[in-house]
C-alpha positions in Angstrom: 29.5 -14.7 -2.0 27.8 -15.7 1.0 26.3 -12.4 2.7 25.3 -12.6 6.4 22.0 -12.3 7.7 23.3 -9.1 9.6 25.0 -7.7 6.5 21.9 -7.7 4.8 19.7 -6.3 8.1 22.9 -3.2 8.2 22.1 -2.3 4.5 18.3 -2.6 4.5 18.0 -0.5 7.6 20.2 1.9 5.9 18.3 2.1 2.8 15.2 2.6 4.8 16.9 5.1 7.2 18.6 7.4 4.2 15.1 6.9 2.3 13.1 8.3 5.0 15.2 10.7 6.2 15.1 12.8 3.1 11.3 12.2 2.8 11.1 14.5 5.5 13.8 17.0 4.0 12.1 16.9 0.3 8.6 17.6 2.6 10.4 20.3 4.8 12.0 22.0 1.9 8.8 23.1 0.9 8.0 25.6 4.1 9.4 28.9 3.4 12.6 29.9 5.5 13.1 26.5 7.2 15.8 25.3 5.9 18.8 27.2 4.4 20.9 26.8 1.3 20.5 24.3 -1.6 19.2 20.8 -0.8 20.5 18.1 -3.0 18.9 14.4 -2.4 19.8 11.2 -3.4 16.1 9.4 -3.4 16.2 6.1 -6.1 20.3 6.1 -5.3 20.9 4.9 -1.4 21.8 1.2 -2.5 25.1 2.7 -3.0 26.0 4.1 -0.1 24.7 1.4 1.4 26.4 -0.9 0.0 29.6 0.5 -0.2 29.8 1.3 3.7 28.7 -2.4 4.7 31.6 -3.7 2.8 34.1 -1.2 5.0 35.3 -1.2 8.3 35.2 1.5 10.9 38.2 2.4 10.2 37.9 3.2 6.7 38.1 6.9 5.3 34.9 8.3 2.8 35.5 11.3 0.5 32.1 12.1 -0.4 30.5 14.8 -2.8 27.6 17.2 -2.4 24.9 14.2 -2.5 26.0 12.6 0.3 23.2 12.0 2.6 23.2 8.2 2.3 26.9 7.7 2.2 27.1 9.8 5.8 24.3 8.0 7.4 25.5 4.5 6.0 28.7 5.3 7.8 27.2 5.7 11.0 26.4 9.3 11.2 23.7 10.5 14.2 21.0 11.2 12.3 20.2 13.9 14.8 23.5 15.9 14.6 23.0 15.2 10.7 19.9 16.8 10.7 21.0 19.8 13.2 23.8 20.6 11.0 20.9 20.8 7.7 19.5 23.3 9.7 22.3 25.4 10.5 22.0 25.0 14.0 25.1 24.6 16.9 24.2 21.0 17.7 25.3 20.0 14.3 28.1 17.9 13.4 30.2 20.7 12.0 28.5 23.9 14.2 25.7 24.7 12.0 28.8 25.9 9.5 28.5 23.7 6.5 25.0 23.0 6.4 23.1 20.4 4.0 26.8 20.6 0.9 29.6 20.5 3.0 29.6 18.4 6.0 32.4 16.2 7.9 31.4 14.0 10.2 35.1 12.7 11.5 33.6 10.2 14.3 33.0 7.7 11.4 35.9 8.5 9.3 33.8 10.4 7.0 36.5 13.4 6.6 35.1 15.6 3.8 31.8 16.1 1.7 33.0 18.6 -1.3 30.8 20.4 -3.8 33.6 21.3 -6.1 33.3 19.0 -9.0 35.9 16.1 -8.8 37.4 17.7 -5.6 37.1 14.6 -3.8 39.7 12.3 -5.3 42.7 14.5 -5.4 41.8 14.2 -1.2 40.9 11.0 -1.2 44.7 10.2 -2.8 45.8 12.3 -0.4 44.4 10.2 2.3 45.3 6.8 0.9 49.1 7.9 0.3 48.8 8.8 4.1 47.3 5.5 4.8 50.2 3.5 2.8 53.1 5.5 4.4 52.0 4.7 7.6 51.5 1.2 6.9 47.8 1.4 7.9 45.1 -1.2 6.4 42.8 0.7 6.0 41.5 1.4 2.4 39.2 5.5 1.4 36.3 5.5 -0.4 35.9 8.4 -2.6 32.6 9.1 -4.4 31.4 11.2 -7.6 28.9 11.0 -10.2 29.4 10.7 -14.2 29.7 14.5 -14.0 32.9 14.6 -12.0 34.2 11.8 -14.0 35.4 13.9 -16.8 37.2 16.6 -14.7 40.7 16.7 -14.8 41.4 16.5 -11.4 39.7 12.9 -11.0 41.9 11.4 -14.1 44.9 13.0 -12.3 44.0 11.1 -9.0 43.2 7.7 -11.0 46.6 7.8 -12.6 48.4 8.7 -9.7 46.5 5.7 -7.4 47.9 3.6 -10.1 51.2 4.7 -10.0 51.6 4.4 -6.4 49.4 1.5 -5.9 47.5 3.5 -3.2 44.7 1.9 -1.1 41.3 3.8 -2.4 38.7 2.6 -4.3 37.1 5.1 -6.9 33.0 5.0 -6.9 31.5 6.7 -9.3 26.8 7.2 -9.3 25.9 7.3 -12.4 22.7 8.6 -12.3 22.7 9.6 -15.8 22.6 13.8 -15.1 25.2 15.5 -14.7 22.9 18.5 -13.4 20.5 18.9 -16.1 23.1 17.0 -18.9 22.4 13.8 -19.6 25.1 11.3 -19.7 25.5 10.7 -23.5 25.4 14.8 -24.1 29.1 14.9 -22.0 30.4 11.3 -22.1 31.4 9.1 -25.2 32.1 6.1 -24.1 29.4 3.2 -22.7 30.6 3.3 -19.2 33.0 5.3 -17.0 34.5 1.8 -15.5 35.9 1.5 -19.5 38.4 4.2 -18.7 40.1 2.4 -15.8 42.0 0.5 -18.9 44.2 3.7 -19.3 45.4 3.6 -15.8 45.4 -0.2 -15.8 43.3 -1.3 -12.8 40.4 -3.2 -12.7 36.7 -1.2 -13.7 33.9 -3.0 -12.3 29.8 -1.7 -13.9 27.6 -2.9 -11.6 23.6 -2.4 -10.8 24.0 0.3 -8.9 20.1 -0.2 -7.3 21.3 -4.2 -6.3 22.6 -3.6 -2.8 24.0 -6.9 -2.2 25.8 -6.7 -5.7 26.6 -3.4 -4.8 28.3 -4.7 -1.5 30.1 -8.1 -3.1 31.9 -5.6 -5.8 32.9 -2.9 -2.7 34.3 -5.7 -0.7 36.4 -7.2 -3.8 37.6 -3.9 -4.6 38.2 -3.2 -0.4 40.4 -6.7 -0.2 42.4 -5.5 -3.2 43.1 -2.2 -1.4 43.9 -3.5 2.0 46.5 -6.2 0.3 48.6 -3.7 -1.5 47.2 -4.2 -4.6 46.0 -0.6 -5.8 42.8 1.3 -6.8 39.8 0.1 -8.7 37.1 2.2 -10.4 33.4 0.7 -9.9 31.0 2.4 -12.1 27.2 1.6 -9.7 24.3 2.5 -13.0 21.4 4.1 -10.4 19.2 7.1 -11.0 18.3 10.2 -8.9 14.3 10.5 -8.9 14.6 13.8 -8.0 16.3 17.3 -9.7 19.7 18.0 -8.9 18.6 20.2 -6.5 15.1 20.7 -5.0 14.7 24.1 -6.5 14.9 22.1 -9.8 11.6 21.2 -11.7 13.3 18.2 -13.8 11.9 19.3 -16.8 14.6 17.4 -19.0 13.8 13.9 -17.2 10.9 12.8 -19.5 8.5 11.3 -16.9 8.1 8.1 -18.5 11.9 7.6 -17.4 11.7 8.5 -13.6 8.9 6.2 -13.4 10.7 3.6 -15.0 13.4 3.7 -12.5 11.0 4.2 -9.6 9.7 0.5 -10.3 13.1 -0.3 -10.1 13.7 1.2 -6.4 16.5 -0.9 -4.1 14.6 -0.7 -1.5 11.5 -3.2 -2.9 14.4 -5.7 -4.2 16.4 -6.0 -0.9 12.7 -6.3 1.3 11.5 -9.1 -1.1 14.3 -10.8 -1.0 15.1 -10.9 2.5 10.8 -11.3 2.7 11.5 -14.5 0.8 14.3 -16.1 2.2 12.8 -15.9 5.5 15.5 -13.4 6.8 13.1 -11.2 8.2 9.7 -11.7 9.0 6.5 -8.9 8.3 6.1 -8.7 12.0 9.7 -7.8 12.3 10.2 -5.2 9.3 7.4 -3.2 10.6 9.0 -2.7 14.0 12.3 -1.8 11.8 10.2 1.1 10.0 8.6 2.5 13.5 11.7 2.0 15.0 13.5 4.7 11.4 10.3 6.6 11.7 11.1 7.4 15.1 15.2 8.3 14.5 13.7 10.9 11.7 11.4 12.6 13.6 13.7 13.0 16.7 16.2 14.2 14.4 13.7 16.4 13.1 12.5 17.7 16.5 16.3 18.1 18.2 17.4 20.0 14.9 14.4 22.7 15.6 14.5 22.8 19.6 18.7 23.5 19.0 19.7 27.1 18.9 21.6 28.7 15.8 24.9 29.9 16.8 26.2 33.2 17.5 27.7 35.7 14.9 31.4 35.4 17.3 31.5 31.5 16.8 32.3 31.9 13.3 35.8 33.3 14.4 35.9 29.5 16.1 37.8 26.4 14.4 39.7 28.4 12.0 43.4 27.4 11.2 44.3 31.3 10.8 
């Protein structure tokens, strides 16, 4: 597949965006009281969100888990209204209501971010059956880890995709922890994308750290979607460098490992390539990495100059 030069500019400055904005979380996380709640990173994993959200259109729908910093900001989220909603604060894009594990950012389609286990895809269904009865083209994306993968509810909304030939691709992070589990302590088989044979659409494994291999599988499995032709379940192999959780000291990842994986880092493979091809020039990517330096640390400042809201405005945007 031939990528565009643009294609390949949208997922590198969304590597280096999602990369650098949670630099400053994993830094800010460490001052007492600034942040609230759990903060759960995806650092080593962005090529997937990456390349996922430059194979869809605007259009499209994400379902999203609890790590979902990359997928959000892939999609087009405002940094700045990202980051105020991290903070709790009323400039966010849900109110300062959701914080860091729950957002919704419905501007760019990107309709729920779930920390229930293998939430997402019963939604995700949900929104593709919605998509199909109104004779829509546009396809959902639903992410989850290995973890998810052997709840219930995920194998429910595989079979049921199938059945009805819905438009949503299935994207499942392996990481290889589900929280402090590794995979083969709660999996038996090689690779989730094996299980798609008992549902009978196509599983895809694919170097989940490759984001242009990452983007030629998402738009395959996106043209399949769009044409009527049902769900597929890609399996992307990446690695989170960090715990599940900041809060968590990784002392089940021997070290050895995360450094492996580090060496492996998208963001290295995507530069050198484009480096080498002559897609982008020195000059050029440095401007690219002011330019992300300077979205963070507006994002950073608007999220600390914006008020919290008041105790009434929880009484706000409720259905009853």
């Amino acid at each position: 597949m031939q990528i565009p030069r643009q294609k390949k500019m949208e997922m590198l400055r969304s590597l280096l965006l999602s990369r650098r904005f949670e630099e400053e979380l994993t830094e800010l996380c460490k001052i007492e009281h600034k942040i609230p709640g759990m903060m759960i990173l995806c650092t080593g994993q962005e090529a997937v969100g990456a390349g996922v959200c430059a194979a869809l259109q605007p259009e499209d729908v994400i379902i999203t888990n609890h790590r979902s910093h990359s997928h959000l900001l892939a999609k087009g989220a405002d940094p700045k209204t990202l980051m105020a909603e991290i903070f709790g604060k009323r400039t966010g894009c849900n109110k300062g209501k959701s914080g860091t594990l729950h957002m919704a950012v419905p501007e760019v389609n990107a309709l729920c971010t779930t920390t229930v286990v293998g939430g997402g895809p019963p939604i995700a269904v949900g929104v593709a059956f919605s998509q199909q009865y109104r004779a829509e083209k546009q396809v959902t994306v639903c992410f989850i880890g290995d973890g998810a993968a052997n709840e219930g509810s995920v194998h429910e909304a595989l079979n049921l995709a199938s059945v009805w030939a819905l438009p949503v691709i299935f994207v499942c992070e392996n990481n290889l922890y589900a929280g402090a589990q590794r995979y083969e302590e709660h999996t038996n088989v090689p690779n989730i994308a094996d299980r798609a044979a008992g549902y009978a659409i196509p599983g895809v494994v694919v170097d989940g750290n490759d984001a242009l291999a990452v983007y030629e599988s998402a738009v395959e499995a996106r043209v399949r979607a769009a044409a009527g032709s049902g769900p597929t379940l890609i399996e992307y192999k990446t690695y989170r460098w960090r715990g599940h959780g900041e809060a968590d000291l990784q002392i089940y990842q021997p070290k050895e490992e995360i450094a492996a994986w580090q060496a492996m880092c998208p963001i290295p493979k995507l530069r050198g390539e484009m480096l080498a091809q002559g897609l982008i020039s020195k000059d050029e990517l440095g401007e690219l990495e002011t330019r992300i330096d300077t979205i963070v640390q507006d994002a950073i400042r608007f999220a600390e100059e914006s008020p919290y809201p008041e105790p009434p405005e929880a009484l706000e945007d409720l259905f009853a």
